[in-house]
C-alpha positions, -999 to +999 in steps of 0.1 A: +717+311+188+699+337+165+686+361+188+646+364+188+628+395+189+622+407+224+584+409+220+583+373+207+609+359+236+590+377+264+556+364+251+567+329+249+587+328+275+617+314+257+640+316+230+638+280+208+671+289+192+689+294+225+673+258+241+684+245+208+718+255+211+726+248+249+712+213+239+739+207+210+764+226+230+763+201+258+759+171+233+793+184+210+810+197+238+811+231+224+808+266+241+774+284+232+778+324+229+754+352+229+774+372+203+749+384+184+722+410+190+687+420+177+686+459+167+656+459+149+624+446+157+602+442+124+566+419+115+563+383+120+585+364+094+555+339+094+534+340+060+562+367+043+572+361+009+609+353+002+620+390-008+600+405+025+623+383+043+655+395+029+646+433+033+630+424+075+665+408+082+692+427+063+696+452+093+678+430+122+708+419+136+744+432+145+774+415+166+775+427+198+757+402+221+771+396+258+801+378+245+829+386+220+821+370+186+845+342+181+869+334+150+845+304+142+811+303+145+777+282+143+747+296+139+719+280+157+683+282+144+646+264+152+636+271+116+648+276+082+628+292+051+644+313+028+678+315+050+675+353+050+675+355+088+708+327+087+720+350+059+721+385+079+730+366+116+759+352+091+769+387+077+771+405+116+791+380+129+817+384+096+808+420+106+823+412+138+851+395+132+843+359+128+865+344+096+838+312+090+802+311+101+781+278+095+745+268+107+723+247+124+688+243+120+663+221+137+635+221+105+634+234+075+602+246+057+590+237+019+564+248+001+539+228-011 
């Protein structure tokens, strides 16, 4: 799952992208990791424009999480907008050693 800022997880409670992802996990059969971490906290994604988004995610996120990153992974988010956050979760886990990185989102948001 992409991780969620800590501020965000503590005030709801939950992270969406982990439920997600234990969900399709148990429904594919497939192991779900924490090999990703959250090493910058930035604004709300909500309401930013596309480029905002690419510069508040580039450096959010690193490998690192409580398990090794595997050769293959899937990426497992609630929402997708621009893909900037998919995009930089992607890029940490190559980072990390992973050779092919997909991803699964829930929604995805349009304009208009």
């Amino acid at each position: 799952p992409v991780p969620l800022a800590g501020g965000r997880e503590r005030e709801r409670g939950f992270n969406q992208g982990a439920l997600i992802a234990g969900a399709l996990g148990r429904r594919w059969g497939l192991p779900v990791r924490g090999c990703l971490r959250r090493v910058r906290e930035g604004p709300p994604q909500r309401g930013a424009s596309a480029t905002a988004r690419v510069r508040q995610a580039a450096a959010a996120y690193a490998p690192g999480g409580a398990d090794p990153v595997p050769p293959r992974a899937v990426l497992v988010d609630d929402v997708r907008t621009t893909g900037a956050t998919l995009a930089a979760c992607a890029r940490a886990l190559r980072h990390g050693g992973a050779e092919s990185v997909g991803a699964v989102c829930f929604a995805r948001a349009v304009r208009g």
